[in-house]
C-alpha positions as CSV (number, residue, x, y, z in Angstrom):
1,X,0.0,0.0,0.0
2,X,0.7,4.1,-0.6
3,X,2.0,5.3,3.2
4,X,3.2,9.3,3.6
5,X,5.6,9.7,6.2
6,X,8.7,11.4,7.2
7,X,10.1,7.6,7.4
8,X,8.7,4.1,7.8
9,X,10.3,1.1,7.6
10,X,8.1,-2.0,6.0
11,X,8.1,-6.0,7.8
12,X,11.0,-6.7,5.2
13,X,13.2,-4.3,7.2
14,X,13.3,-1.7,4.3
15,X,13.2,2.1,5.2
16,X,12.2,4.7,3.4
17,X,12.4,8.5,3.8
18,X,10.0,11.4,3.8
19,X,7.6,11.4,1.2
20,X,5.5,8.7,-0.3
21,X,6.2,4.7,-1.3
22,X,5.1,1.8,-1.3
23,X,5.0,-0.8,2.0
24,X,4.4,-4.7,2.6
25,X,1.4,-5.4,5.0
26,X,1.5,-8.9,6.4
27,X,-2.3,-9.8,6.4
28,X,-1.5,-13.8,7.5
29,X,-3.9,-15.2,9.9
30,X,-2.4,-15.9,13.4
31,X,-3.0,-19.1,13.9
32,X,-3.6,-20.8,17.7
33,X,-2.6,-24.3,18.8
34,X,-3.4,-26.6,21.9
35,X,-3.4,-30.3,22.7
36,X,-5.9,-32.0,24.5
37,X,-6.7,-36.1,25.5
38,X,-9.2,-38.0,23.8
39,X,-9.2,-40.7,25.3
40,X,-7.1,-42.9,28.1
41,X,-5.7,-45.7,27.8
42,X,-6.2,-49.5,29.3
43,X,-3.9,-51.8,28.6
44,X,-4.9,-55.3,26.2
45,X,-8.4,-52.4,25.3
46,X,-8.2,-49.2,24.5
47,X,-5.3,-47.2,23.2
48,X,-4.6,-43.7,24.3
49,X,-5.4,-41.3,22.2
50,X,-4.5,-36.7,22.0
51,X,-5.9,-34.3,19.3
52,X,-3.7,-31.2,18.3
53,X,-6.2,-28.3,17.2
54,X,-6.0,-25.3,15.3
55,X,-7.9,-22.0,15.6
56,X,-9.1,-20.9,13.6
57,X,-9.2,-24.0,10.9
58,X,-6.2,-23.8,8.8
59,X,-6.8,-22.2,5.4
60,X,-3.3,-21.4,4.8
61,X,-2.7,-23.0,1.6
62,X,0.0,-25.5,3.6
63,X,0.0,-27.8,6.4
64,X,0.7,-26.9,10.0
65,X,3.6,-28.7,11.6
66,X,5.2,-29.2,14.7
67,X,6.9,-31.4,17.0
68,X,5.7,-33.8,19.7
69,X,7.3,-35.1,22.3
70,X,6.4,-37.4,25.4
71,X,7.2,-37.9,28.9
72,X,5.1,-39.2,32.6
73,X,5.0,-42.4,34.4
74,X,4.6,-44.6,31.3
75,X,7.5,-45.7,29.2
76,X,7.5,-44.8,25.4
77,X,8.0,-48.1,23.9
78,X,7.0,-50.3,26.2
79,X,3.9,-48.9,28.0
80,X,2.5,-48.2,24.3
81,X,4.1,-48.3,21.0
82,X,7.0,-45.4,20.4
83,X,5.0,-42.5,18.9
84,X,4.9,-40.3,16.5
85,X,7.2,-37.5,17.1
86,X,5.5,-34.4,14.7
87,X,2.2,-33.2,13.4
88,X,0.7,-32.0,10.9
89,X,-2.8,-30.1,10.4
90,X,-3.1,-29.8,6.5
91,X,-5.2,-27.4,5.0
92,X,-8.5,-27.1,5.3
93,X,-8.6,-28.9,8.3
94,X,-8.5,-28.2,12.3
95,X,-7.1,-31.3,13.8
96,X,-4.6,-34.0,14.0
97,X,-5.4,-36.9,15.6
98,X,-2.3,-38.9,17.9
99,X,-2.7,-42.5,18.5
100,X,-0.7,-44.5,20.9
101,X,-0.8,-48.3,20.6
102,X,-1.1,-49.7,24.2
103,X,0.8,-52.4,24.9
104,X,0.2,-55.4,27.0
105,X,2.6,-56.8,29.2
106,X,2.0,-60.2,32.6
107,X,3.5,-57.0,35.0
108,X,0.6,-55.6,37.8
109,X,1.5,-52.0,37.5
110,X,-0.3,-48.6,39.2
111,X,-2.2,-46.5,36.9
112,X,0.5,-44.6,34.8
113,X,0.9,-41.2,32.9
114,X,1.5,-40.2,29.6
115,X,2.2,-36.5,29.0
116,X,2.1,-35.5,25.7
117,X,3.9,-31.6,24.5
118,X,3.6,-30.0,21.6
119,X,6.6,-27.5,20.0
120,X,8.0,-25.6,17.2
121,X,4.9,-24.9,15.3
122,X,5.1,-23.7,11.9
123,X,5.7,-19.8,11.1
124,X,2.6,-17.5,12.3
125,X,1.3,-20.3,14.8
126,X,1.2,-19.6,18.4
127,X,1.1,-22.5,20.8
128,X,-1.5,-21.9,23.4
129,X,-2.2,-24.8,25.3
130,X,1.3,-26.8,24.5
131,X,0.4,-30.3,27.1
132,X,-1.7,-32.8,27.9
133,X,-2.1,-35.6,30.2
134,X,-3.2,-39.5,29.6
135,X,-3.6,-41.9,31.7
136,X,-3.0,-46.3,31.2
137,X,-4.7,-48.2,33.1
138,X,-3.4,-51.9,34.2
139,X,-5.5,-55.1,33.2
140,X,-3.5,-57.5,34.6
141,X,-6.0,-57.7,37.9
142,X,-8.9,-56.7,36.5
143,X,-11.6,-59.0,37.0
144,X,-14.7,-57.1,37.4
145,X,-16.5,-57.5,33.8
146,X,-18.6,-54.9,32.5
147,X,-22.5,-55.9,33.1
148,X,-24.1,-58.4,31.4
149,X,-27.3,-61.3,32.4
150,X,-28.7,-64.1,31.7
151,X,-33.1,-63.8,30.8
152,X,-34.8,-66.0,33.8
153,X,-37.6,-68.4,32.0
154,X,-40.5,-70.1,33.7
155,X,-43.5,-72.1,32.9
156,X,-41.1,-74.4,31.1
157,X,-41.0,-78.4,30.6
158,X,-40.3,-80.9,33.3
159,X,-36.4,-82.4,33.1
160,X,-35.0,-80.0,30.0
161,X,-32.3,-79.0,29.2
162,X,-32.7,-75.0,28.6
163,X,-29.5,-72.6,27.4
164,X,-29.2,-68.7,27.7
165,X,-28.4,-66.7,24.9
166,X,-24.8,-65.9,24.1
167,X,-23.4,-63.1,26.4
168,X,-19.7,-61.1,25.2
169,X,-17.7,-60.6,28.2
170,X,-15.9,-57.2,28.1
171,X,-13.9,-55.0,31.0
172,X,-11.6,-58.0,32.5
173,X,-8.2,-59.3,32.1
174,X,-7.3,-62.6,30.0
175,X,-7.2,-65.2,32.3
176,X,-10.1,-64.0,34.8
177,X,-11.0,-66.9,36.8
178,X,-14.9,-68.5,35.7
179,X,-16.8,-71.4,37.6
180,X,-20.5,-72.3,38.1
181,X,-22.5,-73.8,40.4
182,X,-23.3,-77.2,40.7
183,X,-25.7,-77.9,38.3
184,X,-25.3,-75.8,35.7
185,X,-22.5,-75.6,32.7
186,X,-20.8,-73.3,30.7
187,X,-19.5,-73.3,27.5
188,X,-16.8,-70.0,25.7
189,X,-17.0,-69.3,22.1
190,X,-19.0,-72.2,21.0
191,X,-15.9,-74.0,21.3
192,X,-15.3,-77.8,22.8
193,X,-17.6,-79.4,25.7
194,X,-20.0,-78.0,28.1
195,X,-18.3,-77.6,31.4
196,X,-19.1,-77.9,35.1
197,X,-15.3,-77.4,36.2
198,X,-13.6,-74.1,37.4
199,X,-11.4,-72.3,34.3
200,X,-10.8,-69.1,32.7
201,X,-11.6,-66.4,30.3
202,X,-10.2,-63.9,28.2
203,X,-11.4,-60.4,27.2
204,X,-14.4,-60.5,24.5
205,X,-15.0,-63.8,25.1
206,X,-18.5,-65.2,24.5
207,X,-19.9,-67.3,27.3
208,X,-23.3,-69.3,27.6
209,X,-25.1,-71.0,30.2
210,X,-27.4,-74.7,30.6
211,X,-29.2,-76.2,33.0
212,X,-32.0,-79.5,33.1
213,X,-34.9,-77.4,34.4
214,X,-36.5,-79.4,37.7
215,X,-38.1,-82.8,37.7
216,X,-41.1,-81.1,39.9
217,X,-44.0,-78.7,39.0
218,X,-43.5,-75.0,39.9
219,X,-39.9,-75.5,40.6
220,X,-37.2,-73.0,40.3
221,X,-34.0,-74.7,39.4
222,X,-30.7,-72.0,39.1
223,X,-28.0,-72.0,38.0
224,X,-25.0,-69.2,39.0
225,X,-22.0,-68.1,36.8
226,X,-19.4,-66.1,38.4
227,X,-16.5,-64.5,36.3
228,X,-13.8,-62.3,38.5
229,X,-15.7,-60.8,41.2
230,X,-19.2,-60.8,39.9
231,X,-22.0,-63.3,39.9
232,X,-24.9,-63.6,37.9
233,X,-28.0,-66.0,37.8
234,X,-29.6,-68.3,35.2
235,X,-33.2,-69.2,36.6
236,X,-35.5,-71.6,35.2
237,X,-39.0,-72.5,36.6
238,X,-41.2,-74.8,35.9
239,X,-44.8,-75.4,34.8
240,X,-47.6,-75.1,37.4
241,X,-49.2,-78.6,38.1
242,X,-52.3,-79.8,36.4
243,X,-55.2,-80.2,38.1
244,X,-57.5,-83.4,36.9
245,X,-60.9,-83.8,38.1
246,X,-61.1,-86.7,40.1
247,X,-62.8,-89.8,38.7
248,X,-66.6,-91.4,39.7
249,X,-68.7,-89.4,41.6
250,X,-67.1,-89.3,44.6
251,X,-66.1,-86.5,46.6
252,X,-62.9,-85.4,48.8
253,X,-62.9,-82.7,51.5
254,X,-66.6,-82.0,51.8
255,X,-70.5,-83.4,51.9
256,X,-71.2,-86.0,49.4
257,X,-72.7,-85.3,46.3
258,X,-72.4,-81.9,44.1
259,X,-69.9,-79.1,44.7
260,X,-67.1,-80.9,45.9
261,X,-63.6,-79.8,45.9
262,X,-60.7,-81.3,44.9
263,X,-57.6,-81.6,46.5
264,X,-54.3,-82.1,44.2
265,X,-52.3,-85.4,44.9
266,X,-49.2,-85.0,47.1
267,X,-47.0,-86.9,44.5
268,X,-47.2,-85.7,40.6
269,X,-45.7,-87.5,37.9
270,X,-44.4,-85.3,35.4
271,X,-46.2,-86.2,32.4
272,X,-48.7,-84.1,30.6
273,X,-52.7,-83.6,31.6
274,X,-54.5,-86.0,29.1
275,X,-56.4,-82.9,26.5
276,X,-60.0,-82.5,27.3
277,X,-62.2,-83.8,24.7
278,X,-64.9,-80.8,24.3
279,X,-68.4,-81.0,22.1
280,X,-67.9,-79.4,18.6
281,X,-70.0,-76.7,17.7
282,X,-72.9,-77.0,15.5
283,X,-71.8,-74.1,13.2
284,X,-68.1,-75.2,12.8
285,X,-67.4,-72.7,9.9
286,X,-68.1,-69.7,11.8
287,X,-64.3,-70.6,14.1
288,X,-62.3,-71.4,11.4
289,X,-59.3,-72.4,14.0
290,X,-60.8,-75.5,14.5
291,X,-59.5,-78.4,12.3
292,X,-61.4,-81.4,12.0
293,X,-59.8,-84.4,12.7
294,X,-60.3,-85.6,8.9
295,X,-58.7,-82.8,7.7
296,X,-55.6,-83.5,5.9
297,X,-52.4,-82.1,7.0
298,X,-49.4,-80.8,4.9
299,X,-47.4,-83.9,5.3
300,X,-50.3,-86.2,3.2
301,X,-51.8,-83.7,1.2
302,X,-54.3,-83.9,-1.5
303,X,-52.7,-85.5,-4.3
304,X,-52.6,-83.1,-7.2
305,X,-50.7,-80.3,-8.8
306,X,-51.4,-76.9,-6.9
307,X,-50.6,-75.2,-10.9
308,X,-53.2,-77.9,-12.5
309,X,-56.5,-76.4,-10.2
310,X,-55.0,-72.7,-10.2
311,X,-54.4,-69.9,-12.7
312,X,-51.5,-67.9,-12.7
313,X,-53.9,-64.9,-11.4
314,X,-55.2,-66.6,-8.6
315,X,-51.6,-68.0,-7.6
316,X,-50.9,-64.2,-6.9
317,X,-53.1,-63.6,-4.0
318,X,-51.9,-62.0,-1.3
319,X,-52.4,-64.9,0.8
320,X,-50.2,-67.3,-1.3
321,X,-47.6,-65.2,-0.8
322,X,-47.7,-64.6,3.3
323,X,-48.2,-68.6,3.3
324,X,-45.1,-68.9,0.8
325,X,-43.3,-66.7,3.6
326,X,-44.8,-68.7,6.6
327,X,-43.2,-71.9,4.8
328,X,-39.6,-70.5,4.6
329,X,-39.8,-69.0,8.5
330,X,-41.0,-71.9,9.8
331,X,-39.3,-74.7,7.8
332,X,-36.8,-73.1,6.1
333,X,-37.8,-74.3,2.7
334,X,-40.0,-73.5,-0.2
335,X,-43.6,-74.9,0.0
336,X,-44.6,-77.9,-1.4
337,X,-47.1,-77.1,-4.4
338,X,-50.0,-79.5,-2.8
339,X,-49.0,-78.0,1.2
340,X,-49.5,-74.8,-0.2
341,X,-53.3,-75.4,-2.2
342,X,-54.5,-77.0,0.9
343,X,-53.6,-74.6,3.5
344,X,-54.8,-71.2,1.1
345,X,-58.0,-73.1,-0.8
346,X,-59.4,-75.7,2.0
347,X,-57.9,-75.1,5.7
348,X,-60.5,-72.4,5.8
349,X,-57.7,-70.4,7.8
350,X,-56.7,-67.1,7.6
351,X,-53.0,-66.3,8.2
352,X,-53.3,-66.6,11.7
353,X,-54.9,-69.6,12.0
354,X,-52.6,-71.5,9.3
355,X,-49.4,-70.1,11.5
356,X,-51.0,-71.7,14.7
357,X,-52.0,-74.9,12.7
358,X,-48.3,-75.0,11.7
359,X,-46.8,-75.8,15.0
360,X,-49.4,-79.0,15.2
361,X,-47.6,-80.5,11.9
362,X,-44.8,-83.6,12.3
363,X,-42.6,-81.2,10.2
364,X,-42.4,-78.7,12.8
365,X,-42.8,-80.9,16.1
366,X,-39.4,-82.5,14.4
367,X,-37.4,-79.6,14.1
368,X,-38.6,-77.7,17.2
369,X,-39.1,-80.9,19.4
370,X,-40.2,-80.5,23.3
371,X,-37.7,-78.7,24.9
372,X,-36.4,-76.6,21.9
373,X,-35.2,-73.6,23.9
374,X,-36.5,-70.0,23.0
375,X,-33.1,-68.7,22.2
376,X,-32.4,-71.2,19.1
377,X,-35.8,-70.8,17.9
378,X,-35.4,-67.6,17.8
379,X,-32.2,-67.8,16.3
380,X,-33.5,-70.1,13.9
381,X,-36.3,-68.0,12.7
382,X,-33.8,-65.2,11.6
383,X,-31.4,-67.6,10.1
384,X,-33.9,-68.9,8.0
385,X,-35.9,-65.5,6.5
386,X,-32.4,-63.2,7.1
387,X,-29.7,-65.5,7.0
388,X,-28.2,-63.6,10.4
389,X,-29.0,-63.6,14.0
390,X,-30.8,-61.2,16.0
391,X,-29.2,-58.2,17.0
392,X,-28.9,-58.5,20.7
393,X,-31.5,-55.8,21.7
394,X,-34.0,-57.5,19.5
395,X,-33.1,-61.1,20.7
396,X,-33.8,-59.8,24.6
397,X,-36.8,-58.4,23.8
398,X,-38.1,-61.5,21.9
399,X,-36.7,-63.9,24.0
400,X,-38.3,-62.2,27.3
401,X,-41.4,-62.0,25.3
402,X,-41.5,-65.5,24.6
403,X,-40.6,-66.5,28.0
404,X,-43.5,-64.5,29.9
405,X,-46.3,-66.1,27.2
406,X,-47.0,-62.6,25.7
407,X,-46.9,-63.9,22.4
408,X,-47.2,-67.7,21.1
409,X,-44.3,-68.4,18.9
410,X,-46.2,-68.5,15.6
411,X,-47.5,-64.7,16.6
412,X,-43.6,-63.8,16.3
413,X,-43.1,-65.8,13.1
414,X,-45.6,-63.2,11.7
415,X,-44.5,-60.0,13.7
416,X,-41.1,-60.8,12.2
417,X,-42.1,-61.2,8.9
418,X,-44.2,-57.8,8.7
419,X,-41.5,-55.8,10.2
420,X,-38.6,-56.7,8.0
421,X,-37.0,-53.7,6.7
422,X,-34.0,-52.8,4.9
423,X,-31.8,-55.8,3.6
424,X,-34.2,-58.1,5.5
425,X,-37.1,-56.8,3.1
426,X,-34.9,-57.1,-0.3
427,X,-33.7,-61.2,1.2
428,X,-37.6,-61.6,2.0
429,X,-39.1,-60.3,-1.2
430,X,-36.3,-62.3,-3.0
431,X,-36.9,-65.8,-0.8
432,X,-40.9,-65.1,-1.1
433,X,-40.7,-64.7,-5.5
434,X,-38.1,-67.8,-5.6
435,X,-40.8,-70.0,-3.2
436,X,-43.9,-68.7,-5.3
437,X,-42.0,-69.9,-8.4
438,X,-40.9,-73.2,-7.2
439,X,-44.7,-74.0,-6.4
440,X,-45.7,-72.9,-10.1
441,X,-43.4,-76.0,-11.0
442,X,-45.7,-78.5,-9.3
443,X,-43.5,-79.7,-7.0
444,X,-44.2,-81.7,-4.5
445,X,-40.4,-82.8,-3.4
446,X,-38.8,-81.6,0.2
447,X,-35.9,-81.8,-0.5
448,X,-35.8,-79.5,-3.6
449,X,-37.9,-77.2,-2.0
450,X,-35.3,-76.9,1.1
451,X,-32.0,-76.6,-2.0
452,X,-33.5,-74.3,-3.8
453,X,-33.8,-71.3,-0.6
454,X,-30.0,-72.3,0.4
455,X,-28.4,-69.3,-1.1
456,X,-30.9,-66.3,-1.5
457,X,-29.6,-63.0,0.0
458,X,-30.7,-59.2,-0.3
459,X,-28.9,-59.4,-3.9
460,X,-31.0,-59.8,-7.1
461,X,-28.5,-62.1,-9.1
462,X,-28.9,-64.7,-5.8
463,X,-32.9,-64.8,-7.0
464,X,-31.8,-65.2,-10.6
465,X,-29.7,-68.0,-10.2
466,X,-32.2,-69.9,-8.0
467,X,-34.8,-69.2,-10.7
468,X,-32.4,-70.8,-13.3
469,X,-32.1,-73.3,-10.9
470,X,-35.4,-74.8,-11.5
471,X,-35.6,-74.8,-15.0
472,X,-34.2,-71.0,-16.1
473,X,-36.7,-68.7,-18.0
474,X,-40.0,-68.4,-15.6
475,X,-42.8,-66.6,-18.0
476,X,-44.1,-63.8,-16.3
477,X,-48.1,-64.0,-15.6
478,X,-50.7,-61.6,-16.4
479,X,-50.6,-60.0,-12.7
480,X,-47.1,-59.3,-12.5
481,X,-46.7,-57.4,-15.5
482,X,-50.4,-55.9,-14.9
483,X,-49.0,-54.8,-11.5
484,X,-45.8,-53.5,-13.3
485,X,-48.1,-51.1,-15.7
486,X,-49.5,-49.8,-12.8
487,X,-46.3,-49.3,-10.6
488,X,-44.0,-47.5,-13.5
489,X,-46.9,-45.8,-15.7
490,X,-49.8,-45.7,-13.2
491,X,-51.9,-47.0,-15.9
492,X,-53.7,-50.6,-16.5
493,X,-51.9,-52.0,-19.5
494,X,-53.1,-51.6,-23.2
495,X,-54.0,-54.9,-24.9
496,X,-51.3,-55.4,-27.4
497,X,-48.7,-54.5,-25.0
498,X,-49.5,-56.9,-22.3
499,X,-50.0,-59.7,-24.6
500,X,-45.9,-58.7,-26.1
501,X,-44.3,-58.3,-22.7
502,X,-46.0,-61.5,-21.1
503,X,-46.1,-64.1,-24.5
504,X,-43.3,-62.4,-27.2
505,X,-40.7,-60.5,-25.3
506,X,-38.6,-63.6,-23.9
507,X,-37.9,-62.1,-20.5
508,X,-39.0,-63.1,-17.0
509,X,-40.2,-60.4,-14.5
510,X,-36.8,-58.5,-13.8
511,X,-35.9,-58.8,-17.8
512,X,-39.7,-56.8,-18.1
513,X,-39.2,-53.9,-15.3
514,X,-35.3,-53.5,-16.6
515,X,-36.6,-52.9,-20.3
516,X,-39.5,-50.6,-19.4
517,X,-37.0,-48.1,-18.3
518,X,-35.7,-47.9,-22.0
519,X,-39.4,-46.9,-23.2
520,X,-40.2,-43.4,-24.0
521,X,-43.1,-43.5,-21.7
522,X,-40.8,-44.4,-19.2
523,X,-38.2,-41.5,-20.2
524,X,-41.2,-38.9,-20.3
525,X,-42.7,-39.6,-17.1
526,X,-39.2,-39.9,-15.1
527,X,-37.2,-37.4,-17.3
528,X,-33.3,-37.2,-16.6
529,X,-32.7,-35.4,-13.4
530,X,-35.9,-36.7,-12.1
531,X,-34.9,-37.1,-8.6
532,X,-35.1,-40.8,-6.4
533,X,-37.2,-39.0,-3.8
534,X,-39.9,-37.8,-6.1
535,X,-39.4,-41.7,-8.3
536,X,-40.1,-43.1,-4.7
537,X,-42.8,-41.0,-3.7
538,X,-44.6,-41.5,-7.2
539,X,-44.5,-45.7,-7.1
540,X,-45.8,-45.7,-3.7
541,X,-48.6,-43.3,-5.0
542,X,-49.3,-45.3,-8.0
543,X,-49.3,-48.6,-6.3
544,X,-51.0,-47.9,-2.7
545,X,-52.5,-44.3,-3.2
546,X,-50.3,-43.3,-0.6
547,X,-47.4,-41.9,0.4
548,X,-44.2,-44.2,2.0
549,X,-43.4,-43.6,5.3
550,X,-40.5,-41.2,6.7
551,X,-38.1,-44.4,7.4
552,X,-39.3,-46.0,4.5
553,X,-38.7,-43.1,2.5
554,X,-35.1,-42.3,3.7
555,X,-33.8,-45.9,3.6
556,X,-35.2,-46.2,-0.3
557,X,-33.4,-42.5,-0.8
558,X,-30.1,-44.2,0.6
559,X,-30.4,-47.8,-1.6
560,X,-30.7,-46.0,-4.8
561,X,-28.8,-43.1,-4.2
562,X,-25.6,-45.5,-3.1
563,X,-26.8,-47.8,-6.7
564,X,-27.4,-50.8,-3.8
565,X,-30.2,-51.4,-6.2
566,X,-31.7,-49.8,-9.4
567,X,-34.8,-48.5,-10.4
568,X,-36.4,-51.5,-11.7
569,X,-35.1,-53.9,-9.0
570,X,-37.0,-51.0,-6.3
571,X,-40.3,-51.6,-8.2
572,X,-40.3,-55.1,-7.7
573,X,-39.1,-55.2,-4.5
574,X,-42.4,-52.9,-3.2
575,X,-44.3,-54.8,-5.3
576,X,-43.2,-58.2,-3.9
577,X,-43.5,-56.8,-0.5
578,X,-47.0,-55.8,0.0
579,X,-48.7,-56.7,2.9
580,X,-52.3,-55.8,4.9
581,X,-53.9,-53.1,2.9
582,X,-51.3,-52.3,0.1
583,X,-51.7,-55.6,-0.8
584,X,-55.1,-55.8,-0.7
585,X,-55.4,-52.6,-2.8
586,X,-52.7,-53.9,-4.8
587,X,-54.7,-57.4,-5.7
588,X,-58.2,-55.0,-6.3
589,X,-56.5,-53.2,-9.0
């Protein structure tokens, strides 16, 4: 800049006399450091961690550097891993974060320091705060573990054996002493035998517990892990006793003759109440959950082809497909094409009833037999329709559920079925299309109908090749490409066109929705730029007259935006995955 003066002298040391000239102005930001601790250290689980922070955020057009340097308690090198010994903020940024690698060593030690100072910055940085203090923590006597339980269960069988969930143990040295008491077992990371005797276990080990519940009604049989210093319980209690009216008309405890009461023997075997054998109502079809003892069950069903009675349209009820879903949850398979005609066209059940009727079939009693614990079938359930297991807040909740009779466990076959979102929707819809298709086949056979479910994920190809599987190209029926027209165009479909797409085209269902997006239709109605919130807003609009819900919406937004899916694959995927009055709707249209 201009400056008159009698003299100056500029930031480059240059002087200049009376009069005017031109000066250097140093306009650089004066930049402020400091260091602060993230985080402490424990030994064997959690490093130590500092942060070195700029003010204001470096815009300098270069990094910030310094040095860095350490002292305290703790030995650099062998208390944590020899650490960095500069820093550097680059630009555009406010931060550098310092990590130091704790080590583990057999020695008990005191809680030690780590004191971490900062020096030398770059030119035109301050250092305002230049230290900071760590501490590490010992683990070599730690044995108090973080908190963790076991889910009590009662009303349960005579003489089974019932196991806990699988717990993570966390907080504790390796080596922390574990024992139970008599009774009872234990059993770390799945591996080797159930055991009774004292041992150990390591940090992030996984632990469950058994026990044979009692041999006596209304008996609370326990068993207690301890690990380090704390114990926790494993309760199991069993059913209350049946009371059977006495035989004859004889009386106990009172005058002879009516209203008597009955006392309960003093000695119960532990076998189950004979079932009381009650009149049948006159109108049976108005309760539809009772079966009639002539009523044939999936296991010798009628002997016909489901595909020989049944068009292709009425094969796309909604209810086929919530039975086809059932199937796959509850057996892990694709249903059988005659299993599947009874249980939709002559069980005169709704989706309720047929889940209940489910658990009375050999099939089931077989793979859940008496004494199945709540835990695996739980587990099993997920396995089978997600191919994971529960998260651990969702198993608790289920599992305590369960345990207290607040739901039956065909009721949480269904309320895990509706609620699958996310991934779990895409595997679902996917599982649900290949186990409609393998009952168009006509099959009858178990065993195919368990291989062909084996490797179905969330992805579309894993659908594909199970489809190929059973015989490659599936034609596409009149209701899938009908519902198609309405999803992409909002329109029913025009004659001509329906009859090329479903007999002339020589694609299956995804080949159909992939070419409709190279139709000028298509291209005018979603024009490029056409964004995926407004696509997703205007398929749930022209499918269910609706909008999609917030989470629905956003998780949708976040699957095409990411290309986790495409257009095309999304259609199908909310069409597949109708339920209650979308699908309804869906069906009426």
């Amino acid at each position: 800049m201009t400056v008159e003066a009698n003299s100056y002298t500029d930031v480059a040391g240059n002087t200049g006399a009376t009069g005017s000239d031109t000066v250097l102005i140093d306009t650089r930001l004066n930049y402020s450091l400091s260091i602060a601790k993230t985080s402490d250290g424990k030994e064997d689980i959690t490093n130590t961690v500092f942060t070195v922070t700029v003010t204001p955020q470096n815009s300098s057009g270069s990094a910030i550097t310094g040095n860095i340097a350490y002292t305290g308690t703790a030995t650099n090198g062998t208390d944590y891993a020899t650490g960095v010994t500069t820093f550097s903020i680059p630009n555009g940024s406010a931060t550098d974060t310092i990590t130091l690698l704790t080590t583990t060593d057999t020695l008990v030690e005191e809680t030690e320091t780590v004191i971490a100072t900062i020096s030398n910055a770059s030119e035109g940085s301050t250092i305002d705060r230049a230290s900071a203090t760590a501490n590490i923590t010992d683990n070599d006597d730690d044995t108090t573990p973080d908190s963790f339980f076991f889910t009590s269960l009662s009303g349960e069988y005579l003489q089974t054996t019932y196991t806990t969930r699988e717990v993570t143990i966390t907080g504790i040295s390796n080596g922390t002493p574990i024992s139970i008491s008599a009774g009872g077992e234990y059993n770390i990371n799945g591996q080797g035998d159930w055991v009774s005797e004292s041992g150990t276990i390591n940090n992030n080990d996984n632990v469950k517990v058994r026990l044979t519940s009692s041999s006596s009604y209304s008996t609370t049989s326990t068993a207690n892990l301890t690990i380090g210093t704390v114990t926790k319980s494993f309760n199991v209690t069993t059913k209350t006793a049946p009371v059977t009216e006495p035989s004859g008309g004889g009386s106990t405890g009172g005058s002879s003759g009516g209203g008597s009461t009955y006392t309960p023997p003093t000695s119960v075997e532990p076998t189950e109440p004979e079932e009381e054998v009650e009149e049948k109502p006159t109108e049976i079809e108005t309760k539809p959950i009772e079966i009639t003892p002539t009523t044939p069950i999936v296991e010798e069903p009628i002997v016909r082809s489901c595909t020989s009675t049944l068009s292709t349209t009425e094969l796309d009820k909604p209810i086929y497909g919530e039975v086809t879903t059932l199937y796959i949850a509850t057996f892990g398979r694709a249903p059988d094409s005659n299993g599947l005609c009874y249980w939709v066209n002559e069980s005169g059940l709704d989706i309720n009833g047929i889940a209940k009727s489910f658990f009375d079939q050999e099939e089931t009693q077989q793979k859940y037999p008496e004494g199945y614990d709540d835990y695996d079938f739980i587990v099993s359930v997920y396995q089978q329709l997600f191919r994971r297991d529960p998260d651990q807040a969702g198993g608790d909740y289920w599992l305590a559920e369960l345990a207290r009779g607040a739901i039956e466990r065909s009721e949480f076959i269904l309320a895990i079925m509706n609620g699958a979102t996310g991934d779990d929707a895409l595997m679902l819809a996917n599982q649900t299309t290949v186990g409609s298709k393998f009952v168009e086949t006509g099959s009858n056979d178990i065993g195919q109908a368990q291989e062909v479910m084996q490797n179905i994920t969330s992805d579309a190809s894993s659908m594909d090749s199970a489809l190929e599987s059973m015989g490659g190209f599936v034609q596409p029926s009149i209701s899938e490409v009908s519902k198609l027209y309405k999803a992409t165009f909002n329109r029913d479909p025009d004659e001509e066109g329906l009859e090329y797409w479903v007999n002339q085209s020589g694609l299956d269902i995804n080949g159909i929705a992939k070419s409709f997006f190279d139709q000028e239709e298509t291209q005018d109605r979603y024009p490029e730029g056409y964004s995926n919130h407004d696509f997703i807003v205007s398929i749930y609009n022209n499918l269910f007259n609706r909008e999609p819900d917030e989470a629905g919406l956003e998780y949708w937004e976040g699957e095409l935006s990411s290309y986790t899916i495409d257009r095309s694959l999304f259609i199908l995927t909310v069409i597949n995955g109708a339920t209650g009055e979308d699908a309804l709707l869906l069906e009426e249209e």
